[in-house]
C-alpha positions as CSV (number, residue, x, y, z in Angstrom):
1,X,-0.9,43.5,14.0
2,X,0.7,41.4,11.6
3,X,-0.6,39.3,8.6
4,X,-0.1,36.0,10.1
5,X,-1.2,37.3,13.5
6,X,-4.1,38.8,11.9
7,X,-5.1,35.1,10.0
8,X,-4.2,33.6,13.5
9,X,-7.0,35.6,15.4
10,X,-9.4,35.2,12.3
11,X,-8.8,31.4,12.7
12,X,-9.3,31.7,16.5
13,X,-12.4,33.7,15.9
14,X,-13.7,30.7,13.9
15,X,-13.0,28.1,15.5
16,X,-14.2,29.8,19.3
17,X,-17.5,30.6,17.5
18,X,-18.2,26.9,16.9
19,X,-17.4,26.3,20.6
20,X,-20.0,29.0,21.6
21,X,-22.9,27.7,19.7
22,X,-21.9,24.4,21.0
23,X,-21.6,25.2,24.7
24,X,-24.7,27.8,24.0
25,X,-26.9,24.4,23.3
26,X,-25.4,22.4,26.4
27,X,-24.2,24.2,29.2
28,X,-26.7,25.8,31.3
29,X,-26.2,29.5,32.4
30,X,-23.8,30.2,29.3
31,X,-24.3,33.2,27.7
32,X,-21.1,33.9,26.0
33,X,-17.2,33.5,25.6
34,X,-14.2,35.7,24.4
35,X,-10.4,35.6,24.0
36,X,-7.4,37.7,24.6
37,X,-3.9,37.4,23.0
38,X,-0.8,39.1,23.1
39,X,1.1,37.4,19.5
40,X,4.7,38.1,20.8
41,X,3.6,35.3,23.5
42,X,1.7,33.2,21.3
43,X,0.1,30.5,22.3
44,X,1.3,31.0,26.0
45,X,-0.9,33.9,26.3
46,X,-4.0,32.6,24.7
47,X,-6.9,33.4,27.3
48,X,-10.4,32.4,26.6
49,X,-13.2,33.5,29.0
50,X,-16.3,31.6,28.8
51,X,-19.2,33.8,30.4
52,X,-21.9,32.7,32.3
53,X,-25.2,33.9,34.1
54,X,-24.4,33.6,37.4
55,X,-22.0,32.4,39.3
56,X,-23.5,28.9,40.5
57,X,-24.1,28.0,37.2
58,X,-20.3,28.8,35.9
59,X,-19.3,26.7,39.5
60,X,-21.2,23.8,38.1
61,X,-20.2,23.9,34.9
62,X,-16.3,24.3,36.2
63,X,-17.1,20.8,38.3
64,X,-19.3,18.9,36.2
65,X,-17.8,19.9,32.6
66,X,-14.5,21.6,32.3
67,X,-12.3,18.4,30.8
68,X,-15.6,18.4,28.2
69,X,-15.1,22.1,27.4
70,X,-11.4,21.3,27.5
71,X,-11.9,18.9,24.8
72,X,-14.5,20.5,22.8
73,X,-12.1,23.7,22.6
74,X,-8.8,21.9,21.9
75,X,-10.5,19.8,18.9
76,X,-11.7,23.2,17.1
77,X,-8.7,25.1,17.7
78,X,-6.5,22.1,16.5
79,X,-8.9,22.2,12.8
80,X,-8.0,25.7,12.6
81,X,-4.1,24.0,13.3
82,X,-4.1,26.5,16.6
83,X,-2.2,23.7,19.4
84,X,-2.4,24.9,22.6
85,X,-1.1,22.8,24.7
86,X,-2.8,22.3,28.2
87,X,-6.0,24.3,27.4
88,X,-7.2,24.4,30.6
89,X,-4.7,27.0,31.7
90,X,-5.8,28.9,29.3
91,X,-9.6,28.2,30.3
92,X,-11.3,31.0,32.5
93,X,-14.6,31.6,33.9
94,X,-16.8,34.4,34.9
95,X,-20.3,35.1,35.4
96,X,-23.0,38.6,34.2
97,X,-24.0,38.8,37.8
98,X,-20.0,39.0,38.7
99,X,-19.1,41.6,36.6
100,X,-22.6,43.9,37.2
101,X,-21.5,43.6,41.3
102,X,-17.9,44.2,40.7
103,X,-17.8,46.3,38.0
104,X,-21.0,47.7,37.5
105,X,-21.3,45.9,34.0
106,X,-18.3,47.0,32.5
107,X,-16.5,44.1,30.3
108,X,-13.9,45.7,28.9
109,X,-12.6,46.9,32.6
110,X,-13.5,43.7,34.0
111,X,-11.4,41.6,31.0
112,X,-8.3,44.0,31.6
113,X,-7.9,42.2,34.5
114,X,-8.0,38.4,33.4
């Protein structure tokens, strides 16, 4: 990895923490989030995966909160001076209970896919 991509995912890091903590205090059913990035394709490739519980409460938080979430992540990437535009493509939900069924708990198989 490169310097500058290296202070790019530090600075991604940072500001996706802040949206956790946030989003651990207001959505309920979240549990966590993480990101993937391939820096040739930067930010096209940005993908953030916010994790939930289950997947009812990811489907309600997808209908009752994603322009929120949309927001919320935008504004702390932009401080770190990260644009992405159109965050919600970049947006992606899943769910503990989906990934124990489908992949008998196994993140880092399951996240290959996204």
């Amino acid at each position: 990895m490169k310097k500058q991509d290296k202070k790019r995912d530090n600075a991604i890091r940072k500001a996706l923490t802040a949206v956790c903590e946030t989003l651990l205090d207001s959505q309920p059913g979240f549990v966590w989030l993480t990101h993937k990035v391939d820096y040739k394709r930067f930010p096209q490739s940005l993908t953030i995966v916010l994790i939930f519980e289950n997947d009812s409460q990811m489907q309600q938080c997808k209908v009752k909160a994603l322009p929120d979430i949309g927001r919320l992540v935008t504004s702390h990437l932009s401080e770190a001076g990260i644009i992405v535009p159109c965050i919600d493509r970049h947006l992606h939900f899943d769910s503990e209970a989906a990934c124990k069924a489908d992949h008998n708990g196994n993140w880092a198989r399951r996240l290959s896919g996204h």
